[in-house]
GUTI-619174 format. One line per 5 residues: number of its first residue (from 0); for each residue z, y, x of C-alpha. Coordinates in steps of 0.5 Angstrom, whole numbers, plus 500, padded with zeros to 3 digits. Each point is the difference from the previous one (the first is absolute). Layout:
N
NUM	Z Y X; ... .
END
This chain:
329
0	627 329 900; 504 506 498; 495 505 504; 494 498 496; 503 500 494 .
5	502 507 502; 494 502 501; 496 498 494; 505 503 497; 499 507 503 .
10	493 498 499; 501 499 492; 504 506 500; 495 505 503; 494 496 495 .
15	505 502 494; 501 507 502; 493 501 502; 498 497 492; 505 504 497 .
20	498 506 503; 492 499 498; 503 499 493; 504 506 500; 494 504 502 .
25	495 497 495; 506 502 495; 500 507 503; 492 501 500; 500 496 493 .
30	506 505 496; 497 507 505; 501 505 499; 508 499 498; 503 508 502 .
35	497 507 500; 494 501 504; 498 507 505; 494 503 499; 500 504 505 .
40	495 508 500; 499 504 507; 500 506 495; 505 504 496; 501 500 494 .
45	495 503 495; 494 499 504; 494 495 497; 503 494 504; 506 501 497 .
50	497 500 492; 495 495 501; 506 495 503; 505 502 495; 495 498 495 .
55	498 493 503; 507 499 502; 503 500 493; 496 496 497; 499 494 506 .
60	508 502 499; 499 497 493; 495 494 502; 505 497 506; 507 501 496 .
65	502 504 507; 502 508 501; 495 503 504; 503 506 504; 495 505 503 .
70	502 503 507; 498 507 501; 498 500 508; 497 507 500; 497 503 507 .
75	495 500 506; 495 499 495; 502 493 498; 502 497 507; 507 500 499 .
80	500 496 493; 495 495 503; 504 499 506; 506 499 496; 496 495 496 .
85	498 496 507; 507 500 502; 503 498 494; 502 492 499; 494 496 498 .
90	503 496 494; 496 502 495; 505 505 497; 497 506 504; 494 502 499 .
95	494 507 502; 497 504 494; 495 501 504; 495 506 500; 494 504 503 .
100	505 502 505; 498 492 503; 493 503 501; 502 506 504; 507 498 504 .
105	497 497 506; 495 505 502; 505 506 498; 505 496 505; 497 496 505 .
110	504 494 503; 504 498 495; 507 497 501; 497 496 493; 493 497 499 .
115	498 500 492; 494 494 500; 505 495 504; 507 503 498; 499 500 492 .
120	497 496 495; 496 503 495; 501 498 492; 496 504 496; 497 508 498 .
125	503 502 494; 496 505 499; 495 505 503; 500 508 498; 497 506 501 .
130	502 506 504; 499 506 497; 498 508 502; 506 504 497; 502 508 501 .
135	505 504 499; 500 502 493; 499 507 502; 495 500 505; 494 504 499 .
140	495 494 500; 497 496 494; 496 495 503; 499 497 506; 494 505 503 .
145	505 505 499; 505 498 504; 495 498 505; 498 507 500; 507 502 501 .
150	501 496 506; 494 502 503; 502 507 499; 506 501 503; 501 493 504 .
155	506 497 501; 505 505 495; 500 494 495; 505 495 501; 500 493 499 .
160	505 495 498; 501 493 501; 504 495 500; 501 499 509; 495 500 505 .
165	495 495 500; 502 498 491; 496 498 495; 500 507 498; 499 504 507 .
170	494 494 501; 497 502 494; 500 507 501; 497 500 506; 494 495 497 .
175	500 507 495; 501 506 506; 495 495 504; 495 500 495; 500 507 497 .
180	500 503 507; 507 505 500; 506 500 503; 507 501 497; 508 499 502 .
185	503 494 500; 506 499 497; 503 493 501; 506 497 495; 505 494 499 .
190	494 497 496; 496 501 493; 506 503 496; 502 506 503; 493 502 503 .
195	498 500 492; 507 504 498; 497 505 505; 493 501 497; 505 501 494 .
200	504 505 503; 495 504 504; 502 498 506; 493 498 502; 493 500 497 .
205	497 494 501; 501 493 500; 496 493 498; 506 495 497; 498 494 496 .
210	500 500 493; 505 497 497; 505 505 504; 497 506 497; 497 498 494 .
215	507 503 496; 500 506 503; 493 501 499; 500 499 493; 506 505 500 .
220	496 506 503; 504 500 506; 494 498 505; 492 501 499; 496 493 502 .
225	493 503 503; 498 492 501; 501 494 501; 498 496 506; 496 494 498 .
230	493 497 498; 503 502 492; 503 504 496; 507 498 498; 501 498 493 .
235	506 504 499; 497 505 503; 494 500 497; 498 507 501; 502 501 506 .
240	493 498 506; 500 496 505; 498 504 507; 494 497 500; 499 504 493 .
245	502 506 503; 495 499 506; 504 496 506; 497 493 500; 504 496 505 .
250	507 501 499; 503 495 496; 507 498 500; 504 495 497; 508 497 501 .
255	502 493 500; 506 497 497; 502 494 502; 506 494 503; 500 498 507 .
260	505 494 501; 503 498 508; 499 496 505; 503 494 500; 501 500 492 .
265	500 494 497; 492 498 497; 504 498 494; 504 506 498; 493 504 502 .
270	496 496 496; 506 501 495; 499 508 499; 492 500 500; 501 496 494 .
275	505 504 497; 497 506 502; 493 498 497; 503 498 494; 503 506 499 .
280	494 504 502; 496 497 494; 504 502 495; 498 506 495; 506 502 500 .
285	500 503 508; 493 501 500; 501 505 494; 505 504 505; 497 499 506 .
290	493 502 496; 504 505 497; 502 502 508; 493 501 501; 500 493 505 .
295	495 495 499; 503 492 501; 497 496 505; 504 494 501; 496 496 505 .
300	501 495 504; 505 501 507; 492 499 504; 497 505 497; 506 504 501 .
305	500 498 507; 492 502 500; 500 506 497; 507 503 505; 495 499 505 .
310	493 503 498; 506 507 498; 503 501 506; 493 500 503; 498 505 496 .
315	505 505 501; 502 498 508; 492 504 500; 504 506 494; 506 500 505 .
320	496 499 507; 496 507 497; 506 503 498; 503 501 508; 506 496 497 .
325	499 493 503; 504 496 505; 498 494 501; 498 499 507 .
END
């Protein structure tokens, strides 16, 4: 008799706890996020990546009523910070500002210890933004057939800069080399920040980064912007052509900004952060600076982010495959 009143009271036990945790986890999901989240950036500081998260950040930070930090995981053309991501814990409280380098990382690397369509759950793009033609403010050329005709007069002599091999920057230029039918000296750096510190310095001649991580500099004289790289001109640019103006059609390049959440992250808390990343994407206030960053918002929905990553990273696997710098087997 003892026996089995011991064992329904094992049975009632086990029942209450299971109860109380399916309580305490809806209680968590209900109060989420209740501490400071992480937004990880696979690029250093000062690049576009990490103005555009910085932007979005602080406003989601106002909407949920948590933190949110921002850590920089610069290097190997952003694998190091989306592998960071992947291995992080899947609470909801670490999340991927996820980029263009998303579209290029499997092709520049091939067998990745990380696969991006299975191993991260796409949330929104924040915006897209145009590369741009810049050069050093003191190289002889004013106008995109000019410096075409400088490259293809003394091949290889112009460097280039990137933001690392196989980067939205370095992808970019070799759309533009492709296209314009020159060869020039790669110059690889630990991402958009340095490669424009360099054209600023005179380091190299050459670069094509995103709008919003130049615009200052180029307003301030310390670069010359020949093009930008899309189908229009850019408003806060509005006298600056686009290539296809200055005679290159086919060479359009464009970044995306993002968020990714982790594998096994509670649908709960991702919905969560689509809401607030949404909500805090449509106020006028963030869209004036992010407008202001030369960034158009987009704030779609998780398919068609999933959508759109597929059909880039095609288009560039080709620009990669072309350029010698793919390894995928």
């Amino acid at each position: 008799m003892w026996q089995k009143a011991r064992s329904w009271l094992g049975v009632l036990l086990l029942a209450t706890a299971v109860s109380s945790s399916s309580v305490c986890a809806d209680a968590q999901e209900a109060n989420y996020p209740t501490r400071t989240i992480r937004w990880i950036v696979p690029w250093p500081a000062g690049g576009t990546t990490d103005v555009v998260a910085r932007l979005v950040a602080q406003k989601v930070s106002e909407v949920i009523g948590q933190p949110i930090i921002i850590d920089n995981r610069g290097g190997a053309a952003g694998m190091i910070g989306i592998n960071a991501a992947v291995q992080s814990t899947p609470d909801g409280y670490t999340f991927l500002v996820s980029d263009s380098a998303l579209s290029s990382v499997a092709s520049l690397n091939g067998k990745l210890p990380f696969d991006p369509e299975k191993d991260l759950i796409p949330i929104t793009i924040f915006v897209t933004v145009p590369h741009a033609l810049v050069v050093r403010k003191d190289l002889p050329v004013n106008s995109v057939k000019e410096l075409t005709a400088l490259a293809k007069e003394k091949p290889k002599t112009l460097n280039f800069g990137s933001g690392g091999i196989a980067s939205p920057l370095h992808l970019a230029g070799e759309l533009f080399r492709a296209r314009a039918g020159i060869e020039w000296t790669h110059v690889p750096y630990r991402g958009s920040g340095p490669a424009i510190a360099a054209v600023v310095s005179g380091e190299v001649d050459v670069a094509t980064p995103t709008l919003p991580s130049m615009i200052g500099q180029a307003k301030s004289g310390n670069m010359r912007v020949l093009a930008v790289m899309t189908a229009k001109r850019s408003p806060s640019l509005p006298d600056v052509p686009t290539l296809a103006e200055a005679g290159l059609p086919n060479a359009e390049a464009f970044a995306y900004f993002g968020l990714h959440a982790i594998k096994g992250t509670p649908q709960a808390f991702v919905e969560a952060m689509y809401k607030a990343c949404i909500k805090a994407l449509n106020t006028p206030e963030l869209r004036e600076r992010l407008r202001e960053q030369a960034a158009d918002v987009v704030a779609n929905t998780p398919a068609e982010y999933a959508a759109f990553v597929k059909a880039d990273t095609q288009k560039w696997r080709d620009i990669i495959h072309a350029a010698g710098l793919s390894k995928e087997n």
